[in-house]
VOSE-673391 format. One line per 8 residues: number of its first residue (from 1); their letters; for each residue x, y, z of C-alpha. Coordinates in pm, 1 decimal, padded with zeros to 6 digits. Layout:
NUM	A	X/Y/Z | ...
# end
This chain:
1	XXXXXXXX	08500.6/11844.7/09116.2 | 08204.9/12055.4/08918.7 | 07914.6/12008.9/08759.8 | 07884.7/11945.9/08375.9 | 07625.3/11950.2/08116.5 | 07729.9/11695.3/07865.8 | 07557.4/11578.0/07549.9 | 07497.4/11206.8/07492.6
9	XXXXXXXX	07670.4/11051.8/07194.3 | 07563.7/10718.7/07193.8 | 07418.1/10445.5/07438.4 | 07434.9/10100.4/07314.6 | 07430.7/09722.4/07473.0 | 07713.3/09574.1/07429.1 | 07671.4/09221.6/07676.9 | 07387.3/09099.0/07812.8
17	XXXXXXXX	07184.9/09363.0/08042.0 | 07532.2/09583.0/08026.5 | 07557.8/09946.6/07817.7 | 07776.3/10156.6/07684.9 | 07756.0/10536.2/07722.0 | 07907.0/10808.0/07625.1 | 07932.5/11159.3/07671.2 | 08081.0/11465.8/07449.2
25	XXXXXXXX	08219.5/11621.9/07785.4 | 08603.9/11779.1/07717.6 | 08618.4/11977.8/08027.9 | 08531.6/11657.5/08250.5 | 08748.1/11430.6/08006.8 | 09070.7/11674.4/08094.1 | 09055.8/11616.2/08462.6 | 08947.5/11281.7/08499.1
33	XXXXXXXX	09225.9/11000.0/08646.1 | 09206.6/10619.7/08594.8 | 08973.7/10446.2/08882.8 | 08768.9/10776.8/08953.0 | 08386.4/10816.5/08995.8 | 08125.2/11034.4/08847.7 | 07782.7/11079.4/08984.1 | 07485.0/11104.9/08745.9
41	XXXXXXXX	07155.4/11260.4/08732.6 | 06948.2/11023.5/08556.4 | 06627.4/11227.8/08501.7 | 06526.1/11601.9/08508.7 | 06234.3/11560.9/08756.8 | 06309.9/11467.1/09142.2 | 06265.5/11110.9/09043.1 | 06476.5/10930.8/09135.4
49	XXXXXXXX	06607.0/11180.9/09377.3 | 06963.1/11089.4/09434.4 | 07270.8/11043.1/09174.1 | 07400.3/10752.8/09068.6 | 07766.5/10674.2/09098.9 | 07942.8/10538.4/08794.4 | 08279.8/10412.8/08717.9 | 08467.6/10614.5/08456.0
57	XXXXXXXX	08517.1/10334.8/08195.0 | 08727.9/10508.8/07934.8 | 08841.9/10860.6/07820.7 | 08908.6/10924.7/07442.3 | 08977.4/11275.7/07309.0 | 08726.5/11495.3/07427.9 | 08509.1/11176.5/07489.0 | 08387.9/11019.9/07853.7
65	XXXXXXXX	08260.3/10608.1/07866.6 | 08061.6/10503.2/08152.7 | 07934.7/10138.9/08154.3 | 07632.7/10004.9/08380.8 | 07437.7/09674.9/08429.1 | 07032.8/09771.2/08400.3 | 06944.2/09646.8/08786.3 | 06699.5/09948.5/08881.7
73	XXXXXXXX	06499.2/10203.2/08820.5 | 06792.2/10484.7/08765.6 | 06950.4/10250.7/08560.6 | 06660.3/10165.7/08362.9 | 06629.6/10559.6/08282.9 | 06941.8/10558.7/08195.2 | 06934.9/10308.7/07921.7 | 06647.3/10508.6/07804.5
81	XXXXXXXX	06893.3/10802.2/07675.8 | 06974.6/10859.6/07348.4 | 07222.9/11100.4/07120.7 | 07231.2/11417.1/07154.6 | 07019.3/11414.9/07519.0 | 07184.6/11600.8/07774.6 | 07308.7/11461.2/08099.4 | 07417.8/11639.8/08431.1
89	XXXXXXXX	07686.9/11460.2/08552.5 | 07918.9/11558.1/08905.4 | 08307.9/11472.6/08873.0 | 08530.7/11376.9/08882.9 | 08515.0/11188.6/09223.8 | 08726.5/10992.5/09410.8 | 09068.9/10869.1/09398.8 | 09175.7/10643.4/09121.5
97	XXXXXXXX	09424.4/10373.2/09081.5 | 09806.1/10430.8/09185.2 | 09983.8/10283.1/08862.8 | 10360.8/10413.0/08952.4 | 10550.0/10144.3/09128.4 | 10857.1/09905.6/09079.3 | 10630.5/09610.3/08961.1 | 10690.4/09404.6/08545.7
105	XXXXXXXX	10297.2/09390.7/08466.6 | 09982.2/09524.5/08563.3 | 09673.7/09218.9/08620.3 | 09374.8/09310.5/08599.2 | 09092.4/09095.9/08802.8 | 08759.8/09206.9/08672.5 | 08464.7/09047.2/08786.5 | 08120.0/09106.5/08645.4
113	XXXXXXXX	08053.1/09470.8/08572.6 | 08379.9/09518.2/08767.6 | 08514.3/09535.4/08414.1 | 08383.0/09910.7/08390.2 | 08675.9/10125.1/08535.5 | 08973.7/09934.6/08344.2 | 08951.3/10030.6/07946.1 | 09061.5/10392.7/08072.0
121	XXXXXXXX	09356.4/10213.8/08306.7 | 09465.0/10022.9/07983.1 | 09484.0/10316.5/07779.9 | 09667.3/10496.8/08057.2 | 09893.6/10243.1/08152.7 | 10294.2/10345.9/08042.2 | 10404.9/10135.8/07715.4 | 10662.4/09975.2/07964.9
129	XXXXXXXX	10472.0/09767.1/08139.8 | 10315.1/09471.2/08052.4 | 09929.7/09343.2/08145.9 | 09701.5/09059.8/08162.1 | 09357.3/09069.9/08200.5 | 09113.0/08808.3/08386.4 | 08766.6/08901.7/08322.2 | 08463.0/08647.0/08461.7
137	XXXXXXXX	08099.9/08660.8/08438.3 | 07779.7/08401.1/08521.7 | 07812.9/08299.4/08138.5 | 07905.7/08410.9/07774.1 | 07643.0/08671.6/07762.7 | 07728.3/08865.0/08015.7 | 08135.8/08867.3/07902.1 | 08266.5/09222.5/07826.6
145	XXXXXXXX	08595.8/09256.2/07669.5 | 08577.1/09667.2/07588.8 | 08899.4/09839.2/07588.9 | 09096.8/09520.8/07719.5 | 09422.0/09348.8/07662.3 | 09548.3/09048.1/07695.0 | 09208.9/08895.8/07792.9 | 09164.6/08524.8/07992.5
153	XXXXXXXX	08809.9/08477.9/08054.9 | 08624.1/08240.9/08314.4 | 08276.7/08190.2/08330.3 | 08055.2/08033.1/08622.6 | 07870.0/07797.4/08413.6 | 08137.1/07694.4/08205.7 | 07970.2/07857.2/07861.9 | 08272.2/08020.3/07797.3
161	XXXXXXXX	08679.2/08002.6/07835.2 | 08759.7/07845.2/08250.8 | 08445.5/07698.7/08417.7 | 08442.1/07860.0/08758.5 | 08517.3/08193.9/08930.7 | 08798.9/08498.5/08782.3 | 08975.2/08432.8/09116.6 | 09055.4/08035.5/09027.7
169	XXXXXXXX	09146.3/08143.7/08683.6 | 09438.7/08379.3/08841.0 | 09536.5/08092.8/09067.9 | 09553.3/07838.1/08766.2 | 09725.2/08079.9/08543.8 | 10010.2/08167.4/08761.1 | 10250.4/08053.2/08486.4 | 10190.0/08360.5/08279.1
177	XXXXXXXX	10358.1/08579.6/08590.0 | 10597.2/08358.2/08776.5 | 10893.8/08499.8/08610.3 | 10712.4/08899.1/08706.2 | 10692.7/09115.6/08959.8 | 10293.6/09203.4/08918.4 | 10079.2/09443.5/09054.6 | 09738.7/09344.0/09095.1
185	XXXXXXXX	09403.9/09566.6/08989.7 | 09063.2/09454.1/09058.4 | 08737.8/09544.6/09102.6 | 08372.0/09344.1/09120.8 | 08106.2/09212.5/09345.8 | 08239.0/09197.3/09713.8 | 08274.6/08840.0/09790.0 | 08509.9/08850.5/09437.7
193	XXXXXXXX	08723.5/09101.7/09622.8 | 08733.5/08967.9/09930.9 | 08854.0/08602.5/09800.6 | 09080.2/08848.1/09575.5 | 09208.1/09013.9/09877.4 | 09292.9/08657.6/10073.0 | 09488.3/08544.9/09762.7 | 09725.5/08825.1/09731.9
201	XXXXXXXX	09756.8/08854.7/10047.3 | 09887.0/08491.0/10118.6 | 10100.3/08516.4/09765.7 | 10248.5/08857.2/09895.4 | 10139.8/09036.7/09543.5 | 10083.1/09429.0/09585.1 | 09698.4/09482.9/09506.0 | 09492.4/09806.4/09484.2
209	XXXXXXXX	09052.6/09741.9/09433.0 | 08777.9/09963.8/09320.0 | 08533.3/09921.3/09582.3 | 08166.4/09964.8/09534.0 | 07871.1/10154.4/09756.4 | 07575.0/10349.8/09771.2 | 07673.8/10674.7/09734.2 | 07402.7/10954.7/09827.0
217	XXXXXXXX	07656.6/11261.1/09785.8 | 07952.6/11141.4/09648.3 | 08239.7/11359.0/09823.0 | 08214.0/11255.5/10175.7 | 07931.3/11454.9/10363.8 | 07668.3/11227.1/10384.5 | 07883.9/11000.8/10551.2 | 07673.0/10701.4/10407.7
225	XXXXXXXX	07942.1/10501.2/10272.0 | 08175.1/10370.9/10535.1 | 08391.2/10101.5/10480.7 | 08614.9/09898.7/10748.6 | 08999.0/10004.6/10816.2 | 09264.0/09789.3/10923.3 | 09345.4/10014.4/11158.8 | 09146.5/09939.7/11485.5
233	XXXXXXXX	08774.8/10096.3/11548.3 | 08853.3/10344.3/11234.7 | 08672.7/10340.8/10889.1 | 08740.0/10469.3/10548.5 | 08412.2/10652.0/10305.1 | 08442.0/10492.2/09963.8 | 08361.8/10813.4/09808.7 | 08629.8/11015.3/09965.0
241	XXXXXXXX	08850.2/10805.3/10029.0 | 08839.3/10530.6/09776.6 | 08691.8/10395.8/09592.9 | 09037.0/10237.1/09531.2 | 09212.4/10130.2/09811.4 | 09522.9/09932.1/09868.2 | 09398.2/09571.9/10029.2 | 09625.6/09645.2/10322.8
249	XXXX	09422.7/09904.1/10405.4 | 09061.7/09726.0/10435.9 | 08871.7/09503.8/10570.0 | 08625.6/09300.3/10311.6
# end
């Protein structure tokens, strides 16, 4: 974990109120694992005053993606960037996804702007497994497909691919796995991953989520991002901890 000065190379919309950025940053690409964290300083002055966390979306060459929803005023800055500005960005953070294992195909369950951290887990993913890939989103606009494989979409409203929530399109589909052993990967809005969470559970499927939080420091000091252990009276920080955890491990 270090700070780097990295130069914007493009920031573009690529769904509805969702963006694209990336970053000319080699010495953060090198380090950076599937499912990890940076956190961003959106603006020079002491507005806002904290970082932002974002999912690593993708790595390519000496290239780093991260992918954001515009929902507040950091955000808002941050759509505001353009090539060649420079950004000062701490990472990498976190622990990422654990994609060894005994298991036929990786799914991905991607809810929303849960989507983010998974084009860098597809590129990463050995040759020898296979993957599918259930994204939803409140309608058509607000699909993203970037980086994906294999991709089954739901929407809430019905505007596009199954009407109703990612989690019923994994139920419905369990035809493309029954002859598998999967591994399941997800990541979106919390009641996503909790519902996620009660289904593998009851199916007995092996299942690892990116979690999300406010994140003031981003390596565990602040001590402002618990999150709820299994284990009695104990909690977990998302930022040190997670933000991907095995299920088994967490309450949602």
């Amino acid at each position: 974990m270090q700070i780097h000065k990295v130069r914007v190379e493009s920031n573009i919309q690529i769904a509805e109120n969702t963006f694209l950025l990336k970053t000319s940053a080699h010495h953060l690409a090198s380090e950076i694992l599937p499912g990890q964290f940076c956190n961003i300083k959106v603006s020079d002055s002491y507005y806002p005053l904290l970082r932002r966390p974002f999912s690593v979306c993708d790595v390519e060459d000496e290239s780093v993606y991260f992918m954001y929803d515009v929902h507040g005023e950091g955000t808002k800055i941050l759509a505001e960037k353009s090539e060649d500005d420079e950004l000062d960005i701490l990472g990498p953070l976190g622990n990422g996804f654990n994609m060894d294992g005994d298991y036929d195909a990786a799914v991905i369950v991607a809810g929303g702007i849960g989507v983010a951290p998974f084009p860098f887990f597809t590129r990463t993913l050995s040759n020898d497994k296979g993957m599918i890939s259930f994204v939803g989103a409140r309608n058509k606009k607000g699909l993203v497909r970037f980086g994906l494989k294999n991709v089954h979409v739901s929407t809430d409203d019905g505007s596009e691919g199954f009407k109703g929530t990612v989690i019923d399109l994994f139920e419905r589909e369990k035809q493309l796995y029954t002859d598998k052993k999967i591994k399941v990967f997800g990541c979106g809005p919390s009641p996503m991953l909790k519902s996620l969470r009660e289904f593998c559970l009851q199916n007995e499927y092996e299942c690892e989520v990116s979690t999300e939080s406010v994140m003031a420091c981003g390596f565990g000091i602040c001590q402002g991002c618990p999150i709820q252990s299994t284990s009695k009276d104990q909690y977990h920080l998302i930022c040190k901890d997670g933000p991907v955890f095995n299920i088994k491990d967490i309450v949602l």
